[in-house]
Backbone as CSV, one residue per row, in Angstrom:
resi,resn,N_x,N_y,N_z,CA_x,CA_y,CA_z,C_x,C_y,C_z
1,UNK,59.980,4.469,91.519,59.387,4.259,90.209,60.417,3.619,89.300
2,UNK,59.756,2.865,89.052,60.990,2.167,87.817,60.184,2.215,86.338
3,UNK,61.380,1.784,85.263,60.766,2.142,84.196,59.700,1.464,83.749
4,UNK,58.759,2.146,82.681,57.937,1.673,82.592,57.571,0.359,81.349
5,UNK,58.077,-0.998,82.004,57.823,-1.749,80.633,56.918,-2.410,80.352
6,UNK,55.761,-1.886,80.770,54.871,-2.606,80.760,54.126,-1.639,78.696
7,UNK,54.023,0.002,79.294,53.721,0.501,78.480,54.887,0.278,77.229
8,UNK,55.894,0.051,77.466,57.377,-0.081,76.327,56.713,-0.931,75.673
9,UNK,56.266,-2.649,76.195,56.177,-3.558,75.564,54.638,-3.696,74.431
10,UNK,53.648,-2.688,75.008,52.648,-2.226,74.450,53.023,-1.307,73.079
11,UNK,53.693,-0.177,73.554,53.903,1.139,72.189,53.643,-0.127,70.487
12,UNK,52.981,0.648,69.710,53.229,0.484,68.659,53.710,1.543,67.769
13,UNK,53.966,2.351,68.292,54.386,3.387,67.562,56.395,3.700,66.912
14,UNK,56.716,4.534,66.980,58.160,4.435,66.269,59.012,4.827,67.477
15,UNK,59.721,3.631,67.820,60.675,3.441,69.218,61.564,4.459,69.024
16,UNK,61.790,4.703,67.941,63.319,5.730,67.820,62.692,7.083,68.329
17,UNK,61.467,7.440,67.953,61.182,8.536,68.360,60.918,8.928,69.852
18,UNK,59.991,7.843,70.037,59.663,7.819,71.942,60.269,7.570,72.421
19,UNK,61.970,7.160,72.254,62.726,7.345,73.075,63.828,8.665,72.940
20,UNK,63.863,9.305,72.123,64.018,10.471,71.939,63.260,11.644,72.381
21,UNK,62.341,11.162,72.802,61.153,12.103,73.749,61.666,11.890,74.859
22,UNK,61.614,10.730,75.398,62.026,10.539,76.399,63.258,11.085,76.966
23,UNK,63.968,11.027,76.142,65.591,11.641,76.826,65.487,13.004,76.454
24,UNK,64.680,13.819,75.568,64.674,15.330,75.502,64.146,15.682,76.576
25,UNK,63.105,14.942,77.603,61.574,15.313,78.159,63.263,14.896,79.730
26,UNK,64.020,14.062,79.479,64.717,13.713,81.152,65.247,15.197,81.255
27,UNK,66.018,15.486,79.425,66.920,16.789,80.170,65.946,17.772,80.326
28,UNK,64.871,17.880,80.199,64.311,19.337,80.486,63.954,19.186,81.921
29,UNK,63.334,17.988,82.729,63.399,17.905,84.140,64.721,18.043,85.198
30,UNK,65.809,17.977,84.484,66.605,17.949,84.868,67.156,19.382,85.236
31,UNK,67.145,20.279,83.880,67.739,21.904,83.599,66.413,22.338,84.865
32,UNK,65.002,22.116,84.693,63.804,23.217,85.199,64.056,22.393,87.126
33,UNK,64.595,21.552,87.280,64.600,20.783,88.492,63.249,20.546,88.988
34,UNK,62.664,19.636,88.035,61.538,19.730,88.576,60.949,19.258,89.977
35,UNK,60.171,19.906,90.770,59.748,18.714,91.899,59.252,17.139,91.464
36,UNK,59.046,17.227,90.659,58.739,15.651,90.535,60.006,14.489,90.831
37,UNK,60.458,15.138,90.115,62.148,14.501,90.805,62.421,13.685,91.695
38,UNK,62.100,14.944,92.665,62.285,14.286,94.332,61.524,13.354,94.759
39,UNK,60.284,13.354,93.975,59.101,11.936,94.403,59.438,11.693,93.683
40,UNK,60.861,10.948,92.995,61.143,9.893,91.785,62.426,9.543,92.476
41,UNK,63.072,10.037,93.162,64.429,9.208,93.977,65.226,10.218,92.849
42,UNK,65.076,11.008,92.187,65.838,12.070,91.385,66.159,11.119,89.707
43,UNK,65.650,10.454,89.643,65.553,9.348,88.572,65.015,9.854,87.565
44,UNK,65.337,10.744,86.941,65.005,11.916,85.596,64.879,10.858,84.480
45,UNK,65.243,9.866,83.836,64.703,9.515,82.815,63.638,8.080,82.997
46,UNK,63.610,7.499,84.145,61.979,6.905,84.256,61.042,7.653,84.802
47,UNK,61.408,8.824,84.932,60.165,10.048,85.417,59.566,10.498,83.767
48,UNK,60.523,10.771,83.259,60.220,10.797,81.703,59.873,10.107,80.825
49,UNK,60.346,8.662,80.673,59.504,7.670,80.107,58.444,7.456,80.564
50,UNK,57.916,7.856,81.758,56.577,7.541,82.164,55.901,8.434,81.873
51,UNK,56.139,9.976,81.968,55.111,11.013,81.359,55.011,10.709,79.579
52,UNK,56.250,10.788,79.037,55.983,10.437,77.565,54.658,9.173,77.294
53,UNK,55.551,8.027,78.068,54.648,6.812,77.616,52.783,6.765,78.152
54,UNK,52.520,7.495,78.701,51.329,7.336,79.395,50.498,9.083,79.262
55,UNK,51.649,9.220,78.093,50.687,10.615,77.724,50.726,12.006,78.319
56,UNK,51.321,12.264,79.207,51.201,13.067,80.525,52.120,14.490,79.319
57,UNK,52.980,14.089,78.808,53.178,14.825,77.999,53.369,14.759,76.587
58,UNK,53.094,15.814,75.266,53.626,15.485,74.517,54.826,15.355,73.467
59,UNK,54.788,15.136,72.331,55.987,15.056,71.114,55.724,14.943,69.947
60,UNK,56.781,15.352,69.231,56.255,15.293,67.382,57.486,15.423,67.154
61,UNK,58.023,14.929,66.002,59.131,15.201,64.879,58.570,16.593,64.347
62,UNK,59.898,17.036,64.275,59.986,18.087,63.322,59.890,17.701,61.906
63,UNK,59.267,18.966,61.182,59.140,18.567,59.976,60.194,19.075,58.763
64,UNK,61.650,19.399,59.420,62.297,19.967,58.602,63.274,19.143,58.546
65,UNK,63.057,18.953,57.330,63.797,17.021,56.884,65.198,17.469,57.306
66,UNK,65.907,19.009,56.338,67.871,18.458,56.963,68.279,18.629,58.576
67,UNK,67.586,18.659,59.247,67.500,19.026,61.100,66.290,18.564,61.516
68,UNK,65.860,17.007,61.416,64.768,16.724,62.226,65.222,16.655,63.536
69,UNK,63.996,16.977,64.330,64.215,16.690,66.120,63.111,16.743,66.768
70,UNK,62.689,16.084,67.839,61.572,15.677,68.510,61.314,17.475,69.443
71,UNK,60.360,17.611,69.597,59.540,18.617,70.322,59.057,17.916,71.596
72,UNK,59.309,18.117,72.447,58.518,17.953,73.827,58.194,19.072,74.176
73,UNK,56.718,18.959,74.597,55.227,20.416,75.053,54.585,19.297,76.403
């Protein structure tokens, strides 16, 4: 799996954030080891840009302006 630029070049939404999903959403596959992993060649952050970008999981900014930070659920 490689990354996904097809959906990158689509997003209209705020890059700073979805890629901050993205790299919160690699380390949590990474800490939980997920099996997905292993059907990814162990490639933790285009396993993650692809669940972020295609929905599979989600994200939000926090709403506490002096410590904002993205939520991945």
């Amino acid at each position: 799996m490689i990354f996904p630029l097809e959906e990158l070049i689509k997003y209209q939404g705020n890059m700073y954030e979805i890629t901050c999903a993205a790299a919160r959403r690699s380390y949590q596959l990474s800490k939980l080891e997920d099996p997905e992993l292993e059907e990814n060649g162990g490639k933790s952050v285009s396993l993650a840009a692809r669940q972020v970008f295609t929905g599979k999981v989600k994200f939000r900014l926090s709403e506490n302006v002096e410590n904002p930070a993205i939520a991945v659920y």
